[in-house]
C-alpha positions as CSV (number, residue, x, y, z in Angstrom):
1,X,5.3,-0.1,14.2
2,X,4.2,1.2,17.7
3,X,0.8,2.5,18.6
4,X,0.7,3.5,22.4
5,X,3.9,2.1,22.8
6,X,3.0,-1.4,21.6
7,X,3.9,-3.3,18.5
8,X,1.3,-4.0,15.7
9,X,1.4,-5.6,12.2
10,X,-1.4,-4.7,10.1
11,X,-2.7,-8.1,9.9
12,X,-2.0,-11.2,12.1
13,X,-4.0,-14.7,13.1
14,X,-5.6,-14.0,15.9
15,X,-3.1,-15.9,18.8
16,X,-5.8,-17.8,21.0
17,X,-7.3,-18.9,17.5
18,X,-5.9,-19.3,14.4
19,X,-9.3,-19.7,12.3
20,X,-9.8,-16.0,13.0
21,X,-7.9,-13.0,11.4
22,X,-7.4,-10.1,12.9
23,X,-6.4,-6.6,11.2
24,X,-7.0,-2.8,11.7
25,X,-9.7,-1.3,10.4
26,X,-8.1,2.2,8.8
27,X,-12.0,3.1,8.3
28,X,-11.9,4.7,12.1
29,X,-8.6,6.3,11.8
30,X,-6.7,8.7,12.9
31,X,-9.8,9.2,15.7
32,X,-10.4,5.7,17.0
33,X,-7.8,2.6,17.0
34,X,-10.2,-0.6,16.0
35,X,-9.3,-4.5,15.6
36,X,-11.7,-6.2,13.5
37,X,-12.2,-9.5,13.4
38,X,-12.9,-11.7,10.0
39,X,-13.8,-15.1,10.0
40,X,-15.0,-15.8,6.3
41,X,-13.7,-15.3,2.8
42,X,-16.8,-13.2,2.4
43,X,-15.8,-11.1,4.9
44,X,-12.4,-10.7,4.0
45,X,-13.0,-9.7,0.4
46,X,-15.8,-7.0,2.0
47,X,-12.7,-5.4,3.8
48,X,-10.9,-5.1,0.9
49,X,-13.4,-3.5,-1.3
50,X,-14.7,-1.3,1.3
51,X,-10.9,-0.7,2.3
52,X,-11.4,-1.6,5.7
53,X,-7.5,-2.3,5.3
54,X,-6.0,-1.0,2.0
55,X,-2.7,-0.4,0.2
56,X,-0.8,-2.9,-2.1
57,X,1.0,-5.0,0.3
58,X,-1.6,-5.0,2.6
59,X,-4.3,-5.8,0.2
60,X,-1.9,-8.6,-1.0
61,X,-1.5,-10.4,2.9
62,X,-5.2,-9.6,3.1
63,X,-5.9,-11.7,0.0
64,X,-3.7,-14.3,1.4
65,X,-5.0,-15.1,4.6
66,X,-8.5,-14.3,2.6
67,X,-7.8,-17.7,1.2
68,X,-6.7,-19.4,3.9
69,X,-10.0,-18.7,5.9
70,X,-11.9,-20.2,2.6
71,X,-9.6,-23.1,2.8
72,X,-11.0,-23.5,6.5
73,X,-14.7,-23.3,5.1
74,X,-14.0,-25.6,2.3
75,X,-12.2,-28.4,4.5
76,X,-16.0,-28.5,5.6
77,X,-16.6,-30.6,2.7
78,X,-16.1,-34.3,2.0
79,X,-14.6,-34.5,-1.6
80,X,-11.7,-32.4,-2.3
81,X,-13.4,-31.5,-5.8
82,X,-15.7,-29.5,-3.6
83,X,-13.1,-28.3,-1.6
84,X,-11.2,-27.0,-5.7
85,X,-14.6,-25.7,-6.6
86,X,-14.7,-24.0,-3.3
87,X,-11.0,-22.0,-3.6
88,X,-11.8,-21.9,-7.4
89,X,-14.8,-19.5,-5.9
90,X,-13.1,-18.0,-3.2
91,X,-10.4,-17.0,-5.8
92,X,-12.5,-15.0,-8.1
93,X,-14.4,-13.2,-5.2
94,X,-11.4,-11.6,-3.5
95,X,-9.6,-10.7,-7.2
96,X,-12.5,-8.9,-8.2
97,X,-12.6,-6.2,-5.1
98,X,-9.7,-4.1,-5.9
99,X,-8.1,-4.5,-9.5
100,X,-5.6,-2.0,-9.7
101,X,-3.0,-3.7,-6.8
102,X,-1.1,-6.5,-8.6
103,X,0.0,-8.0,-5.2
104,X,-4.1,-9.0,-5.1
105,X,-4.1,-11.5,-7.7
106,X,0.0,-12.8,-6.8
107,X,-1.0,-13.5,-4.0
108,X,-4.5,-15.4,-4.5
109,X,-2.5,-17.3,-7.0
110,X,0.4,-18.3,-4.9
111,X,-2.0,-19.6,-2.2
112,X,-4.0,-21.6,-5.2
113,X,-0.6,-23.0,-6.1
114,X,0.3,-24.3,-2.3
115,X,-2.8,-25.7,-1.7
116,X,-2.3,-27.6,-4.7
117,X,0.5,-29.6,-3.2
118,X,-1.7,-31.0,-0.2
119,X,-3.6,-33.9,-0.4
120,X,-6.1,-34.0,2.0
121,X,-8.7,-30.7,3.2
122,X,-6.6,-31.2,6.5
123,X,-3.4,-30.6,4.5
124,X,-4.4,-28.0,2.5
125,X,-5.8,-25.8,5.0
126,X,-2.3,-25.9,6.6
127,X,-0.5,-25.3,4.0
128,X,-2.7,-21.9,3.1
129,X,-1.9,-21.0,6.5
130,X,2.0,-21.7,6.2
131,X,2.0,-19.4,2.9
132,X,-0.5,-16.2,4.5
133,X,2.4,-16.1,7.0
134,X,5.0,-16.5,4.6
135,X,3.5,-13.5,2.3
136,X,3.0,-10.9,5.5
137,X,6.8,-12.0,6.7
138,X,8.1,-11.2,3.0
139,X,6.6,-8.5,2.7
140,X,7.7,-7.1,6.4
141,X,10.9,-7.9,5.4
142,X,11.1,-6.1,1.6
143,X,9.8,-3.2,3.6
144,X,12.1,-3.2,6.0
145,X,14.8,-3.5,3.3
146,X,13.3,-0.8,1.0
147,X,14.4,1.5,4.4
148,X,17.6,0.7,3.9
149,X,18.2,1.3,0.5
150,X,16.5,4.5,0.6
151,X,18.1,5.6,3.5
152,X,21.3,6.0,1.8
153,X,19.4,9.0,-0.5
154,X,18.5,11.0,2.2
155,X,21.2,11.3,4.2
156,X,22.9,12.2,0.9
157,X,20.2,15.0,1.0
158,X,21.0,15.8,4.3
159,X,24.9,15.8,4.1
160,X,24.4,19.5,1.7
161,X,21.9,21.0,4.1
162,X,23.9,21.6,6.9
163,X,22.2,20.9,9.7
164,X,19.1,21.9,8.2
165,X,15.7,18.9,8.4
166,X,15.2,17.4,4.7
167,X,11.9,18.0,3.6
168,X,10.4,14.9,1.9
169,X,7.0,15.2,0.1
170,X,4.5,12.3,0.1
171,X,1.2,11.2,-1.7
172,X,-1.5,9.1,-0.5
173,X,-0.5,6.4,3.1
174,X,2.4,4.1,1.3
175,X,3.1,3.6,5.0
176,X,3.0,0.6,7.2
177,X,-0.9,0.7,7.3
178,X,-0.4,0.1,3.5
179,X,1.8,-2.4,4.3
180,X,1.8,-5.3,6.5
181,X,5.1,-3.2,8.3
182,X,7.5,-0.6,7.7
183,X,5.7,0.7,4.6
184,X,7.2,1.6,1.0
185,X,7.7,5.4,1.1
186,X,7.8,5.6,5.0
187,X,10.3,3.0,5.1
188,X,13.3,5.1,4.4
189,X,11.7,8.2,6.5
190,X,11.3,6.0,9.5
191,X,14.9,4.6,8.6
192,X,16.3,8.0,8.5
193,X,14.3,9.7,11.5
194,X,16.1,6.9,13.5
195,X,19.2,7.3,12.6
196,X,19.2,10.7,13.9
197,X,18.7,12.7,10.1
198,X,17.1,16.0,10.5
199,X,13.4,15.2,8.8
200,X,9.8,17.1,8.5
201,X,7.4,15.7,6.5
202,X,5.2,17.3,3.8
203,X,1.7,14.8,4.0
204,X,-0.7,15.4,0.9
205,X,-4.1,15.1,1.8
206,X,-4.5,12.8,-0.7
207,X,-8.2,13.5,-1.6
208,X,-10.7,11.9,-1.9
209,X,-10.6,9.3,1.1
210,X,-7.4,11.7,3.0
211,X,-5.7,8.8,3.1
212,X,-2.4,11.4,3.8
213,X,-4.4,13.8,6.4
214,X,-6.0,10.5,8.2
215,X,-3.2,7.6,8.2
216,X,0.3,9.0,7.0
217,X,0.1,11.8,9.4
218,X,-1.1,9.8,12.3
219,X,1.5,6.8,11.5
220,X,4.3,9.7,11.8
221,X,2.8,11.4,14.3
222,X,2.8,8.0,16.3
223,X,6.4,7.7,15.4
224,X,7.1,11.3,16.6
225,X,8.3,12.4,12.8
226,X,7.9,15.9,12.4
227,X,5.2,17.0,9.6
228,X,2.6,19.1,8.2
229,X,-0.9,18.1,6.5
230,X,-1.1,20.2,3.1
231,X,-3.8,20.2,0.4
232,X,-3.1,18.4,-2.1
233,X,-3.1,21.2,-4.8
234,X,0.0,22.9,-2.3
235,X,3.0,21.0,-3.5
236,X,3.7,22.1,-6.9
237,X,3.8,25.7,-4.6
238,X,6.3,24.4,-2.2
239,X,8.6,22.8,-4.8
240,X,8.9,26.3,-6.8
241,X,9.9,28.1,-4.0
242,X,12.7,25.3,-2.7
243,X,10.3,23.6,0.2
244,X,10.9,20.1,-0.9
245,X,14.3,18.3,-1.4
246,X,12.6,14.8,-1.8
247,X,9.1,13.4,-3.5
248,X,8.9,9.6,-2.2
249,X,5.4,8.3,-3.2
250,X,4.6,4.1,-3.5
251,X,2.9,2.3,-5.6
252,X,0.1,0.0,-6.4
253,X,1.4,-1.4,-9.5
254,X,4.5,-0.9,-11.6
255,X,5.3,-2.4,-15.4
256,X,9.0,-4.1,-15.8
257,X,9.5,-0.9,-18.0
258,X,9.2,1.0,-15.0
259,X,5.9,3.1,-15.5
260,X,3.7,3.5,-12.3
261,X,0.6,3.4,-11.0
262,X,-0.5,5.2,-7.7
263,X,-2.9,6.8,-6.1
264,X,-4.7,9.8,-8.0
265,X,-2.5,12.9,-8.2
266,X,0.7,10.6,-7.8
267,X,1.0,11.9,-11.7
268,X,0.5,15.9,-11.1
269,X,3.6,16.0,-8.3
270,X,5.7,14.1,-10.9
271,X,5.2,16.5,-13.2
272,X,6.0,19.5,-10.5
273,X,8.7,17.6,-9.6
274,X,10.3,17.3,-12.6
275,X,9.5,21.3,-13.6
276,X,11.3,22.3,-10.4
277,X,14.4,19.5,-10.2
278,X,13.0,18.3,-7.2
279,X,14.3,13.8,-7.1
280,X,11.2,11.8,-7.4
281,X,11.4,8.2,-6.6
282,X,9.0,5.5,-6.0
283,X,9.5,3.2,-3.3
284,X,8.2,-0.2,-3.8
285,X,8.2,-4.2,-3.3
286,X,8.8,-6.7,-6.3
287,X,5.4,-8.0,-5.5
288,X,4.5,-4.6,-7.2
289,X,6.0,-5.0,-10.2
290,X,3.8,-6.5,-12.9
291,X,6.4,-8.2,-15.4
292,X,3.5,-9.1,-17.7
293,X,2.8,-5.2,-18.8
294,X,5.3,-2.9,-20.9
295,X,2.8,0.3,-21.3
296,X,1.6,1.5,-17.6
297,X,-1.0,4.1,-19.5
298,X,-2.6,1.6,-21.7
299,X,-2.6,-1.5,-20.2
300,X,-3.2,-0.9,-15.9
301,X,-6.9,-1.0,-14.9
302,X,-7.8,2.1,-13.3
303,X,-10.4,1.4,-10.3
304,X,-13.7,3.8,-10.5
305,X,-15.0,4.2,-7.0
306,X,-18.3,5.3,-6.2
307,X,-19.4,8.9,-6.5
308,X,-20.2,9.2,-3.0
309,X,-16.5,9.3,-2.2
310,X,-16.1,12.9,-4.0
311,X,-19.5,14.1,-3.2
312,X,-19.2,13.2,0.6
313,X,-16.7,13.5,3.2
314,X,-15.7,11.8,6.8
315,X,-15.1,13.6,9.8
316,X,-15.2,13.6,13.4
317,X,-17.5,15.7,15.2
318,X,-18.9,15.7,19.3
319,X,-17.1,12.1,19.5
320,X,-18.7,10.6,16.5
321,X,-18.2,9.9,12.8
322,X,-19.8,12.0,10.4
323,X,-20.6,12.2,6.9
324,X,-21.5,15.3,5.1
325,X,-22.3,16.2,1.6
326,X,-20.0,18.8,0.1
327,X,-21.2,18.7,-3.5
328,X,-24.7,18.8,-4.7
329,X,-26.2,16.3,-4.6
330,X,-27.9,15.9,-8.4
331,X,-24.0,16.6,-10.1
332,X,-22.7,13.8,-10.8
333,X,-19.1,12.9,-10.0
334,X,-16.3,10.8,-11.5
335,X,-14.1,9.2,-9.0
336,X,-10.7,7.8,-10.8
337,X,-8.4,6.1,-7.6
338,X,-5.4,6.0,-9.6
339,X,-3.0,7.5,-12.2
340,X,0.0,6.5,-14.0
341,X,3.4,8.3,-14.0
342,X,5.1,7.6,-17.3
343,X,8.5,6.3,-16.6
344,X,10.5,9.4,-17.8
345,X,9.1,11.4,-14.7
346,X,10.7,9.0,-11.9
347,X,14.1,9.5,-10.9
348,X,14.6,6.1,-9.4
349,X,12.9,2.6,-7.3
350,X,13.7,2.1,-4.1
351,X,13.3,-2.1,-4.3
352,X,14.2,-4.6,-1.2
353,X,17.1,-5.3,-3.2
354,X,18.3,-1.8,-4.2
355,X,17.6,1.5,-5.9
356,X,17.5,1.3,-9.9
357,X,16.3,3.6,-12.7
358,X,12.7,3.7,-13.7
359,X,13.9,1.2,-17.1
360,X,13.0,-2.2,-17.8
361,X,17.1,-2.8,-18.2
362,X,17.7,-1.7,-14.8
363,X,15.0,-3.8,-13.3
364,X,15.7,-6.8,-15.0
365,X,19.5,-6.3,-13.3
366,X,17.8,-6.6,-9.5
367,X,15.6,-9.1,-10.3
368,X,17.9,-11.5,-13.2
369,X,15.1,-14.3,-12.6
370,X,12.7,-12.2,-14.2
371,X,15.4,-11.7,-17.5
């Protein structure tokens, strides 16, 4: 995507050297535009938990190149025993920052299995470099694709409005700031804004970090897409009086029987959704798909932030960041960052290799090496 008219990943070696990674901290955003610059596994998994960068495929590339700077500190040592000890480390540091994303722990695990194959530090080191690049491509590219498919539903949309713009409800940033490009739900948005569709945008706040008010509508507004910033209580509103043709939300981490996890309040627009016949689809990467779980509501960890997330707020005031308390401060708060829409409330997945229904038999027919 462009940001002042220049192209930008979400994450990328840095070009004059490759033992330095460089990303964009979302902290600082929509108000300032910040690279940041991680050098250590350490580091890297402080990012993640702190969501300096954030979202499931981004957290996923993150974790990736994550081991391929520890790979870079444990070639500093002689035996490769110390160098396995080392990853072994490195491993369980960055999969315990954020537990809810899947594509976390895929990709720390893909990276332990490539560095496997080399047989020197040298080796090693390269190869984790080889496969961090090869997770960020795939996962450009699955976005890219999830565009496509999803493309095709809107402009079904648009084909009975005559004229009119679609109106397409979102939850939480499942944009390319969540992604490494493209993004899950933006993906078909960005595809169909393109193409010429007629689009506006309705961004949830998505409280409590705004990741809607401070990255999805600045990613669109970047793009020049049309939308408005509403709270996040608004939408079941705007679907009962006919405001919203479209609910695309993404997702963190989705069983092979096609329940979902997203971010909190993903489940309450389902439910409005469903009550006012409004299409509700999930757009989403395989690396999101956890073929291990059958029962989203029993078996997905749900990630408990810290109260100070509810209790505070960021803003930006005479030039300068702010926090301020909006709560008082002896109540105690409870701070859940995701819920689970059962499978019966999504109309479809919008996958790099199609749209299917929210069933574990229509998954399996996408993705037959999973069978």
């Amino acid at each position: 995507m462009k940001v002042g008219g220049r192209h930008f990943r979400t994450i990328w070696p840095k070009p004059d050297d490759e033992c330095i990674v460089q990303l964009i901290d979302q902290r600082f955003l929509p108000h300032r535009f910040v690279i940041e610059e991680v050098r250590t596994v350490e580091q890297m998994a402080t990012a993640i938990r702190e969501m300096h960068v954030r979202g499931a495929g981004l957290i996923g590339a993150s974790a990736g190149f994550g081991m391929y700077l520890a790979a870079i500190e444990a070639a500093l040592h002689a035996e490769l025993s110390e160098f396995n000890q080392h990853m072994a480390r490195a491993a369980a540091q960055l999969e315990a920052t954020r537990p809810t994303a899947v594509n976390l722990s895929r990709a720390v695990e893909r990276q332990l299995m490539s560095i496997s194959e080399g047989k020197t530090a040298q080796e090693k080191s390269l190869l984790a470099l080889r496969t961090a690049r090869l997770i960020a491509e795939e996962d450009e590219e699955h976005c890219r694709m999830i565009g496509q498919h999803g493309l095709g539903l809107i402009q079904q949309i648009a084909r009975n409005k005559s004229g009119k713009p679609v109106n397409v409800l979102t939850h939480c940033n499942a944009g390319w700031l969540a992604f490494v490009d493209y993004g899950s739900a933006t993906a078909p948005i960005y595809a169909a804004y393109d193409s010429g569709v007629p689009l506006h945008i309705w961004v949830a706040e998505t409280r409590p970090r705004n990741q809607g008010s401070k990255l999805t509508a600045w990613e669109l507004g970047e793009h020049g897409v049309p939308h408005t910033v509403i709270a996040d209580s608004a939408a079941g509103h705007l679907m009962q009086h006919g405001e919203v043709d479209l609910v695309i939300v993404g997702t963190d981490r989705t069983t092979c029987t096609g329940d979902v996890a997203n971010k909190i309040g993903t489940y309450l627009k389902a439910l409005a959704a469903k009550d006012n016949n409004v299409p509700f689809y999930v757009a989403l990467p395989s690396s999101s798909l956890d073929w291990s779980m059958r029962d989203g509501l029993k078996e997905i960890p749900i990630e408990e932030r810290g109260a100070d997330e509810i209790k505070h707020a960021h803003g930006w005031l005479a030039g300068r960041q702010v926090d301020v308390c909006v709560a008082p401060e002896r109540s105690p708060a409870a701070n859940y960052g995701f819920d689970v829409t059962p499978r019966h409330l999504v109309s479809g997945l919008i996958t790099e290799r199609g749209v299917c229904e929210a069933n574990e038999k229509s998954i399996r027919v996408l993705f037959p090496e999973h069978a």
